[in-house]
N, C-alpha and C positions, 0 to 999 in steps of 0.2 A: 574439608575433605567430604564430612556427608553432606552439602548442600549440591557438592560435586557429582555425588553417586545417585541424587537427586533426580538431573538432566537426563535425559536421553542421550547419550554416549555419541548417538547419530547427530542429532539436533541441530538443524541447518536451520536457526534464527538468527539473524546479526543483531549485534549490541547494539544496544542502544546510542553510544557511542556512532558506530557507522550507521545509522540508519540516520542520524539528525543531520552526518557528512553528505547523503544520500538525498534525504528532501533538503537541506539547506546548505547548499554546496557552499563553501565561503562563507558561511553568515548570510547568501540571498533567503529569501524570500520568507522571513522569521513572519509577519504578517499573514500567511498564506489561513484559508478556511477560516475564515470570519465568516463566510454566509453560511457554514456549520453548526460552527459556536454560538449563531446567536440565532438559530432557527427556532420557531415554538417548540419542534418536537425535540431537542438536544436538553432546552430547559425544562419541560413536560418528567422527559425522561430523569434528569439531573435533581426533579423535585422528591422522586422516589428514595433517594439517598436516605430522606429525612423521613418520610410517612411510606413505609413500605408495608404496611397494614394496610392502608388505605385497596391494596388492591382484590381484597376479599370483597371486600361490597359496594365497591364502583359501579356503578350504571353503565349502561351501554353509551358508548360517547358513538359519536359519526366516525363514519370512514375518513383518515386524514394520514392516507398512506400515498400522499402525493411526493408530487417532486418540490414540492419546497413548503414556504409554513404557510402555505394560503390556505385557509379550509375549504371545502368545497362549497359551490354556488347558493344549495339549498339549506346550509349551516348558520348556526343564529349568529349574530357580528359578536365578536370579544367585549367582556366585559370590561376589557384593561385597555386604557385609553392612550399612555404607551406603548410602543414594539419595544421589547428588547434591545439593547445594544450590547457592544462590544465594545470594552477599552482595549486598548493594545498600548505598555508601555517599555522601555527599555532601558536598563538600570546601568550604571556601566562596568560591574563587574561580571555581566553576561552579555553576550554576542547575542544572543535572541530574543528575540521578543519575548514578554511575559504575557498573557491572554488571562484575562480574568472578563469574566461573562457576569455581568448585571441585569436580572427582571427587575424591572420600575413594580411599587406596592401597588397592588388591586384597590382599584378606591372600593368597590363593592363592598356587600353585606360579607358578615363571618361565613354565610351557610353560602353565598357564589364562591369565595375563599376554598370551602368544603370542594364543592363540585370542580372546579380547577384540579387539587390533589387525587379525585378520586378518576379522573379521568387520563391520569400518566401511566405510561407504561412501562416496564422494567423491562423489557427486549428493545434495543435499537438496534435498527439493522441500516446500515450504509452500502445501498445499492446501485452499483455502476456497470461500466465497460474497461475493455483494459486503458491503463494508461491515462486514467479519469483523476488523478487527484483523491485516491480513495485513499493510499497509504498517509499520504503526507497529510489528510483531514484527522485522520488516526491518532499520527504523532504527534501534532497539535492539538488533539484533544486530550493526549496523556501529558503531553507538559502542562496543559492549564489544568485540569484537572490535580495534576501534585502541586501547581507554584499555587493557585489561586487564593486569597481567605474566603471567598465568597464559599467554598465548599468546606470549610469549618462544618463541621455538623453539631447542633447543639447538646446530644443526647448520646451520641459515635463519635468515632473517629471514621476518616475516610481512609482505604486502600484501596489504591489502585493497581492492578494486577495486568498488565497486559502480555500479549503474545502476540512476535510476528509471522505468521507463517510468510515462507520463502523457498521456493525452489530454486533460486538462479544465487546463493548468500555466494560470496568468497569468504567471507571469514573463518569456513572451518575445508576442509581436505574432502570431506565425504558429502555428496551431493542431493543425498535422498531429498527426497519433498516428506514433509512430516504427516506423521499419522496421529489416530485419536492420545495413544497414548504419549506420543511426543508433547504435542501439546497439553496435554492436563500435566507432566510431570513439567513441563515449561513456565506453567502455571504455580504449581507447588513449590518449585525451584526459588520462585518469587516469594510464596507466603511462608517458605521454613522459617524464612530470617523475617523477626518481628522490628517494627519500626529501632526498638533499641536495641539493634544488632544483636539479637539472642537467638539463640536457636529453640524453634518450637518443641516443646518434649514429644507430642508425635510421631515429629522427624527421626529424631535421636533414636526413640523407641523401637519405630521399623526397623532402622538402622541397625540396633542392638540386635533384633531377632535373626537376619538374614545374615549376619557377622560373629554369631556364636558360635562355638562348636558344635554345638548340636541342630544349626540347622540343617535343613533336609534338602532346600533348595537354595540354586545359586541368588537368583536374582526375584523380586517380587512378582508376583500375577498382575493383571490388571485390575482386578478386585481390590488387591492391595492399595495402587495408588489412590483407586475411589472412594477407598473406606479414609486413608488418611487425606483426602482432598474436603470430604464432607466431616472429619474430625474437626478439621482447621478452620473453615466456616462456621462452626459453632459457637466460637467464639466469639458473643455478644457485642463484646465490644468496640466491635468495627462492622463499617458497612461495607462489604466487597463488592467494586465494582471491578467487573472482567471487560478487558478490553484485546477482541481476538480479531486479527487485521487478515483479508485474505484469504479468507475459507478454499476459494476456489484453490489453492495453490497445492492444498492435502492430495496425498498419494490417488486416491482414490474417493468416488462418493458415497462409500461403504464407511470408509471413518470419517467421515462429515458429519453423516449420517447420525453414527458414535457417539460423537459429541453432544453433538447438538441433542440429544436424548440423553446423555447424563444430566447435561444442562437443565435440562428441562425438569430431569428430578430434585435436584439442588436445588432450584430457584424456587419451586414449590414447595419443598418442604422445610427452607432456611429466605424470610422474608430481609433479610438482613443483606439477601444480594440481587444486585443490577447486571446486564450485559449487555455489550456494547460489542456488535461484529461486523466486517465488513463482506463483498464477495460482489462476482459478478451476480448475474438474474439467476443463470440454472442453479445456485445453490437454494435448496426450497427450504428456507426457514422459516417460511410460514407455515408447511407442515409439523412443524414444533411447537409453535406458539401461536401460530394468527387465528382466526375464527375456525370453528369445527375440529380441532387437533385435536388427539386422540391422548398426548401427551402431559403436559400443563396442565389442559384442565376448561379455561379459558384464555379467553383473546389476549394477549399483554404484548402484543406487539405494536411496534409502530416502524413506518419503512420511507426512509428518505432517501431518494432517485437522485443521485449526483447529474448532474444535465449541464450541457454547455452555457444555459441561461442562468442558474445557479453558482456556476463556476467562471463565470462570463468577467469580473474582477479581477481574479486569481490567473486567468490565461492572458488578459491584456499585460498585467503587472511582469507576466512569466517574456512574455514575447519583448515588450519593453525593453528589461532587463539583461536580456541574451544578446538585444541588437546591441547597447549599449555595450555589456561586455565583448563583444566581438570587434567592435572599433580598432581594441588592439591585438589582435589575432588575426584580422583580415584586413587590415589598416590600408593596404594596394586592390582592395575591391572596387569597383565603380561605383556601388553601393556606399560608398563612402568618401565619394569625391563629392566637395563641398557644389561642385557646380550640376550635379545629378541626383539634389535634392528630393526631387519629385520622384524617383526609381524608388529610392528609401522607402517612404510615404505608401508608395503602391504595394512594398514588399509588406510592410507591418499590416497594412489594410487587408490582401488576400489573406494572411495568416489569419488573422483574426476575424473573419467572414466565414473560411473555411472548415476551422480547425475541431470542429464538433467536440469541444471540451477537448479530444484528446494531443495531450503535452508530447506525446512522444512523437506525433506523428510532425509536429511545428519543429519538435530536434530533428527530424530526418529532411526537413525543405529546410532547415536551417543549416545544415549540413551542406546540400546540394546546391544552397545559392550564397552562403557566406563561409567556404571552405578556409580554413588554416593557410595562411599564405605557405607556412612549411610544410605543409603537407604534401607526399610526393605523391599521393593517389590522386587527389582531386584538382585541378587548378584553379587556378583564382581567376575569375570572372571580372575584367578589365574593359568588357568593347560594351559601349550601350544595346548594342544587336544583340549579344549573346544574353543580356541580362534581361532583355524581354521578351528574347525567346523561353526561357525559363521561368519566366512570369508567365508566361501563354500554357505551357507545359503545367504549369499548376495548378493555373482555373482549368484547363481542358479535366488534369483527370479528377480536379473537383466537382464539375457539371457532371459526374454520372452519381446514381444515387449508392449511396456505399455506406455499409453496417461497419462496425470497429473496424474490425478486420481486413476487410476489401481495402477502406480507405490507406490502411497500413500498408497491408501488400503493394497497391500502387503506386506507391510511396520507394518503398523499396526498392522496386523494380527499377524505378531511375534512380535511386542510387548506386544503383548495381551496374546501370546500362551507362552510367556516366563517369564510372571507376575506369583509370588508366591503364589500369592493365589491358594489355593487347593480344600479347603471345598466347598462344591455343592452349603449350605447355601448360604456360603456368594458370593460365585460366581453369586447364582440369584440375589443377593440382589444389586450385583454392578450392573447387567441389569438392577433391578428399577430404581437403581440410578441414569443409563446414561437418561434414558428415561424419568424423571424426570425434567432433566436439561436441556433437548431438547426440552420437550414440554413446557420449563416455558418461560412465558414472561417478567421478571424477574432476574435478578439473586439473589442468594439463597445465604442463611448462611449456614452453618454447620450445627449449631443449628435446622435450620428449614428444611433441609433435611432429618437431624437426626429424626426427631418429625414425618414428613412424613411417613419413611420408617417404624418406629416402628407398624405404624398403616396396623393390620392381620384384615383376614376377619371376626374373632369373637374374637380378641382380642386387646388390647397395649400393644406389648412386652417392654421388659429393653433393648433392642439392635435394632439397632446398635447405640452406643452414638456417639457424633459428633468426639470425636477422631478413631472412627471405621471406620467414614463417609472420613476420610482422610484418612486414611490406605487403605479402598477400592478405593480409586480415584487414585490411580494407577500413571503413567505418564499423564494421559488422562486430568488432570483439575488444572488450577493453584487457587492460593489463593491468592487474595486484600484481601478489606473490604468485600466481597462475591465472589462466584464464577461461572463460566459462565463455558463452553467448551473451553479448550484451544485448542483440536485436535478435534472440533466440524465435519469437512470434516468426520475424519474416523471413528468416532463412528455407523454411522448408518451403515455402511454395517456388522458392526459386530454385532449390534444387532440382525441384518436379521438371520444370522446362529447361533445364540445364543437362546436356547429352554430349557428353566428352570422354 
């Protein structure tokens, strides 16, 4: 009950439970972010666990706020004569992979040993575009992070604390996008309960005070959760690493902002914690931490660029996989006639030429050229003509130069433009639709979309009933307990050119 009163009541983050259903849909892709785990700056950061001192009188090390662990051209060559690897193994009382990350020992002297530690930094930031493989690097960093022994710490213990921010979660009723305080109490929610399921007396304590009879307010201030956030950190003996996915997802960049400036005083004045956050580019977290910040103090950042080259593994393995699994879902495609082998070949080739790291964009031409043989919206591509007409259709609107976004949209757009439905009716009807589910705060039933839609300007028609309401939802919306936008990015630009 008080770990409960803990949470933000609002708190649109899915379990952890659905979010591993989410990156590893069936058990695929337990493997995924190995070029994460085993980059210089992941172990850099990862060494800090153990020497978190070390960052008062570190030297100025080089800029190595690249896109991957290369250092820069004018950088002296490493002292350490192996790269890092990654084991990946898998036990069989668990479906996924277990990731444990091994640095090879520095032959160097003790005092090169020295300069290695003094030159990590306790901020990582994981910087991408949408649809980059930023979550699922995440998730895969807080599973190995909890399964691994390599993060035994000699002196600590480890905690790992993570947060996901999420605007689009089903798992709760209420839709909001989380603010500073959702997350630090999302975070707290995490540290009340000590590794031996006890409740921290902090907790307990606030608890007691707002539950007396004599207190004065209903619910804490924000003061409150911060005082009891840096209570809990005090405690010596663990090292807290914070692991916050998603920045961009927060309400607003007013509580980013928040954050990321409490952070900033925590980690300064408690050496005992690491952070680990994700987001697109415009979330400025080097305003907080990187050189010149007004906040921290000094530099302790480091910033790794998710990039299609980076991710260039993970999206082959991704595309593979999906064609594979579609075999039996689209099993009457010509794509899958053993004698149009070469069509196959040409499909995985353009995916993976094109796909600029982004995963979602490869589900929406995977969608468009390996539909559902059940599916009543889209049909199954059968004539070799039409399946390189569709291939022609992908490099064309890959040949234009396109940032996340665009390429998304274009994408969409023939999804859109190649959806069954015909009738004018019900074509405006799925405009109210989408617009419906965009402006709701909420996510919706069927039922009560249905009920919606029926309602005309002088009447309540018998249409569309809630099985109409799925039939027009197209590619564009998945189905839980309710429904939300699953392709929520590309809905609006096509409502803009849509006039019904």
């Amino acid at each position: 009950m008080v770990r409960g009163w803990v949470r933000d009541k609002d708190d649109p983050e899915p379990t952890l439970n659905s979010l591993k259903k989410r990156v590893m849909p069936e058990g695929r892709y337990g493997n995924a972010a190995q070029w994460f785990l085993g980059s210089v700056q992941f172990l850099d950061w990862c060494e800090t666990f153990q020497n978190p001192e070390s960052q008062e009188t570190r030297p100025e090390s080089p800029d190595r706020s690249s896109t991957s662990g290369t250092p820069p051209m004018n950088a002296q060559p490493s002292v350490t004569e192996q790269p890092p690897t990654v084991i990946t193994s898998t036990t069989d009382d668990s479906p996924a992979a277990t990731t444990q990350v091994h640095r090879p020992p520095d032959p160097g002297s003790a005092n090169d040993a020295e300069d290695v530690q003094n030159t990590a930094r306790r901020v990582l930031w994981l910087r991408g575009g949408y649809k980059t493989g930023k979550t699922t690097a995440m998730y895969h960093t807080y599973v190995a992070l909890e399964s691994s022994a390599d993060f035994q710490l000699v002196d600590k213990k480890l905690r790992v604390v993570p947060y996901f921010c999420d605007a689009s979660s089903t798992d709760q009723t209420n839709q909001t996008r989380p603010k500073y305080e959702t997350i630090i109490r999302g975070l707290l929610w995490h540290m009340s309960l000590s590794p031996d399921f006890i409740l921290a007396e902090p907790v307990q304590d606030l608890y007691n005070v707002y539950h007396s009879t004599r207190a004065s307010k209903k619910e804490p201030e924000i003061e409150d959760w911060e005082t009891l956030f840096k209570n809990l950190v005090s405690d010596q003996q663990y090292h807290y690493s914070f692991l916050v996915d998603a920045l961009d997802e927060c309400i607003s960049p007013k509580e980013v902002g928040g954050f990321l400036k409490f952070m900033s005083i925590v980690l300064k004045s408690h050496p005992n914690t690491s952070l680990l956050c994700s987001s697109h580019a415009q979330v400025n977290v080097s305003r907080f931490f990187g050189a010149d910040n007004r906040y921290f103090g000094q530099d302790t950042l480091e910033v790794v660029d998710v990039t299609a080259e980076e991710s260039a593994d993970d999206m082959r393995y991704f595309i593979q996989h999906e064609l594979e699994r579609r075999k039996v879902e689209a099993k009457r495609s010509i794509f899958y006639n053993p004698q149009q082998q070469g069509l196959l070949t040409d499909l995985e080739d353009a995916l993976m030429r094109h796909a600029q790291g982004n995963f979602r964009w490869v589900q929406i031409w995977l969608d468009i050229l390996l539909p559902n043989d059940d599916d009543d919206d889209m049909q199954t591509i059968r004539s070799e003509e039409v399946a390189k007409t569709r291939l022609r259709q992908l490099e064309y609107d890959a040949s234009y130069e396109h940032d996340d976004y665009q390429q998304l949209e274009a994408g969409y757009r023939r999804l859109w433009d190649l959806n069954r439905l015909t009738d004018a009716d019900e074509l405006g009807l799925r405009t109210r639709l989408f617009h419906i589910i965009l402006a709701s705060r909420w996510a919706q039933t069927p039922e009560t979309l249905s009920a919606t839609l029926r309602i005309r300007e002088s009447s309540y028609s018998d249409f569309p009933l809630p099985e109409d309401v799925e039939r027009m939802s197209s590619n564009f919306l998945i189905r839980t307990q309710t429904w939300s936008g699953a392709h929520r990015i590309g809905i609006p630009p096509l409502l803009a050119t849509c006039r019904f």
